[in-house]
N, C-alpha and C positions, 0 to 999 in steps of 0.2 A: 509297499511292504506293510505287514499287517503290524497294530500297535501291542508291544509286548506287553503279558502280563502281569502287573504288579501284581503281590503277592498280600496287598492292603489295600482296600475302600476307607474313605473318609467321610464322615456327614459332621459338617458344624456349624456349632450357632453361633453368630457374631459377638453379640453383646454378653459380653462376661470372657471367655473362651477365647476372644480374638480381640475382641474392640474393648478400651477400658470404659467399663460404665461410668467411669469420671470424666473424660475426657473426652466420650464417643469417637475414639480414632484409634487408629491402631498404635500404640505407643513403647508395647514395652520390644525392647530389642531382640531378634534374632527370627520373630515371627515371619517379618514378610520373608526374609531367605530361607528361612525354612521350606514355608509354603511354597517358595520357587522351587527349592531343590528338591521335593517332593511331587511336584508336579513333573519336575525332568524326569523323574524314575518313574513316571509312568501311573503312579499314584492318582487315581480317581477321585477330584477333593469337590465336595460339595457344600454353599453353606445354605443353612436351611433355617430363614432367621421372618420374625416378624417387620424386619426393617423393610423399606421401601427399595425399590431400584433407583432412586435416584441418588439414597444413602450410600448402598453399596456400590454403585459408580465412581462417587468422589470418596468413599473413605475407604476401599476395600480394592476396586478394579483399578482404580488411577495408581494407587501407590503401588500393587503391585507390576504395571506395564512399564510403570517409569524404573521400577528396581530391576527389566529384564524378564517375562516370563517364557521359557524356552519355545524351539519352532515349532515342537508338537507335545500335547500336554488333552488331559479332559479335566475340564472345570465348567461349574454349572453353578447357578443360584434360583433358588426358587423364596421368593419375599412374601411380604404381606399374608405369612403362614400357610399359603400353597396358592394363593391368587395371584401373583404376579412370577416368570421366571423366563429364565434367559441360559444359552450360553457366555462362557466367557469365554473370548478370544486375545491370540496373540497384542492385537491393537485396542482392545477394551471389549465390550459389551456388544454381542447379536443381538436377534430381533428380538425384541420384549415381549411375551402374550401375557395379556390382561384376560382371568376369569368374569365379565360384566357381569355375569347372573348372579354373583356375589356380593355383588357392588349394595353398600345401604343408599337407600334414598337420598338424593338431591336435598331434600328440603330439610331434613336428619342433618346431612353435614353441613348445613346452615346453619343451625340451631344450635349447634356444638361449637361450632365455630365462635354462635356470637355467645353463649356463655362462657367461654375461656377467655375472649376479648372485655366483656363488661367484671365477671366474676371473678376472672383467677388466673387476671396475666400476671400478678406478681409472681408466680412460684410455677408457673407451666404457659408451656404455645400447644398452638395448635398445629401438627405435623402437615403443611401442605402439599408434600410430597407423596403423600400416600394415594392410590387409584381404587382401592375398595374397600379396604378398609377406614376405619378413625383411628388413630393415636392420637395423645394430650402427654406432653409429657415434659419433666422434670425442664426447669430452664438453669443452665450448666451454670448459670451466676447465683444460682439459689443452694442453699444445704439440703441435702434427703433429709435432717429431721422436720426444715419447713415445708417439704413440699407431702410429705407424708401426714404430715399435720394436718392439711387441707384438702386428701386426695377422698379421705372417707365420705367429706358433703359432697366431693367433685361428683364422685362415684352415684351417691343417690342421689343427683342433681339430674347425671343423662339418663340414669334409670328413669325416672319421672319423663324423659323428653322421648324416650323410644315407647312409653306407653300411651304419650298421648298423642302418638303417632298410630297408634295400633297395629305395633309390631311387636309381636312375644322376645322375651326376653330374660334372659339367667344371668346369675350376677354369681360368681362360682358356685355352690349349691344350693344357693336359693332359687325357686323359681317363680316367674310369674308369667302366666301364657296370656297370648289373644284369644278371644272371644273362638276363633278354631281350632284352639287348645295346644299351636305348634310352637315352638321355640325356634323361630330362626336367627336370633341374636345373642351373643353373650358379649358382656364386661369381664375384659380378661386384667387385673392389676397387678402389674408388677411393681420394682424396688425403684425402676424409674418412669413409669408411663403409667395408665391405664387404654387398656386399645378396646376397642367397639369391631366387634368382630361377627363373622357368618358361622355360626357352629357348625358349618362343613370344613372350615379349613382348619387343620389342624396338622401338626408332623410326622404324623406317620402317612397322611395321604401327599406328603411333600417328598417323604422319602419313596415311595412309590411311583412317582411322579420322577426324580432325579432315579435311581435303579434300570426307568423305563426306556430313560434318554442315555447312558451310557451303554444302557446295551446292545443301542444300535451302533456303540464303535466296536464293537470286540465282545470279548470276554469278560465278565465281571469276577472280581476277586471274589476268594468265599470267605475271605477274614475279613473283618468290618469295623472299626470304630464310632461312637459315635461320642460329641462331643458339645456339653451343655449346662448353662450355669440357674436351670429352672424344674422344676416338676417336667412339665409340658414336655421336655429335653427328651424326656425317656419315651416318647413314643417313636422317636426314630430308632432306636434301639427296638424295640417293640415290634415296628411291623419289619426289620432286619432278620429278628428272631421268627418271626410268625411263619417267614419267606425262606425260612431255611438256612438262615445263612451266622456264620460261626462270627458273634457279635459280641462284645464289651461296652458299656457306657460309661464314659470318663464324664463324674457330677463333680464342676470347679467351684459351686456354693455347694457343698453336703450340709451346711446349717440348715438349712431347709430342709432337710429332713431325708434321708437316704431313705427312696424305697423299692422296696422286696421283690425283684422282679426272678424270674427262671434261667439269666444271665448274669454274668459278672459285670458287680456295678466297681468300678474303681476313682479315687483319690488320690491326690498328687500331695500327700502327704500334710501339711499345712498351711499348704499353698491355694489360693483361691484367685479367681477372676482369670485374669490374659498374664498373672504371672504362671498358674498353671499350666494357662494353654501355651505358654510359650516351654514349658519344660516337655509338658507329651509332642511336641513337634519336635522338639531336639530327640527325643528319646527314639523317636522311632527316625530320624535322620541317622542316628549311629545305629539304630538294628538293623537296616536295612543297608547299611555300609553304606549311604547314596556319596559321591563327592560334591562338598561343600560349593 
């Protein structure tokens, strides 16, 4: 029997939206059954997050197998900002593909490693979890004003360790190339990380990536949500819009600055983080009449 059409796609980012960036877990209440009873209806949910598959296994696939996720549903994750992704299944997590021609250098995630270990284990680790990309990020016994305190030398610390690697490298609009004039790396810093990343991977080639793979079950909605607590957030909205498809972007940090896109950007009012995202999954759990 073919899978009925919901009448809503989903695209979201973990941290902020789903996962508390205090606590890195999914905490605040009604989410994970939400998320269930939105997947029973058929609801197309994807998150499309710079976390790792090994994060969203134990913070995001474990909790929701153990709360019950129905016999047929589509759920998808694509991590490490389009280098790592998976189905999600009834019993947890398919087969993982790792992007390698993505991957920084061996000897780069050495060096990173051992400046967070000699330099700046007080206030950040080093994410081991991650397959191509680097993260360094906040350590959850630390405050954000210390680890923000320390993240600007962190920041021009691996700048300096990826150039004397002789790999180009941008650090948001600065830039500075190799000797071949290309930029295959940037330092992306966020409110809790800084990640060392492939300037190919980014969310709209994530959201093209998850669209590609849903559509080999059925039909894809033409209403779309997308849902995200960053700048970055709005390029899954972005290429939803590019693609034709009738899209919204719910920004649960607007402090940051709301911008001006040719879609509707919406706000859950004065609410931010995973207390909003827990209200727009309620919200469209009663538009959609789904039962609880």
């Amino acid at each position: 029997m073919p899978t009925p059409v919901s009448p809503l796609g989903l695209l979201l980012d973990v941290d902020g939206p789903i996962a508390s960036p205090i606590t890195r877990t999914i905490a605040t209440p009604g989410i994970l059954t939400d998320l269930i009873t939105l997947a029973a209806g058929h609801v197309p949910i994807a998150f499309i997050t710079g976390r790792s598959a090994g994060f969203i296994r134990e913070q995001v696939v474990a909790p929701l197998v153990a709360a019950g996720l129905p016999e047929t549903f589509r759920m998808y994750a694509v991590c490490e900002k389009g280098a790592v992704w998976f189905p999600i299944e009834r019993n947890g997590m398919g087969d993982v593909a790792v992007d390698r021609d993505v991957a920084l250098p061996p000897a780069v995630v050495d060096d990173v490693r051992q400046l967070v270990t000699q330099s700046f284990a007080s206030e950040m680790f080093f994410d081991e979890t991650k397959q191509a990309m680097i993260s360094v990020e906040q350590r959850t016994d630390v405050s954000q004003s210390d680890f923000r305190a320390r993240q600007p030398e962190f920041n021009t610390a691996v700048f300096a360790i990826l150039v004397k690697h002789g790999l180009g490298v941008r650090f948001n609009e600065l830039e500075s190339a190799d000797a071949s004039g290309e930029i295959p790396f940037r330092l992306d810093a966020t409110i809790i990380s800084t990640d060392i990343e492939s300037v190919t991977l980014d969310k709209d080639h994530a959201a093209k990536r998850v669209l590609a793979y849903f559509a080999q079950g059925g039909p894809l909605p033409r209403l779309w949500r997308s849902v995200g607590d960053s700048r970055s957030d709005y390029r899954m909205a972005d290429h939803l819009h590019e693609a034709g498809y009738d899209v919204s972007h719910v920004d649960v940090r607007p402090s940051d600055g709301i911008l001006e896109r040719p879609y509707p950007v919406i706000v859950i009012g004065d609410q931010i983080h995973d207390e909003a995202g827990a209200t727009f999954l309620r919200h469209w759990v009663d538009k959609l009449a789904l039962p609880a």
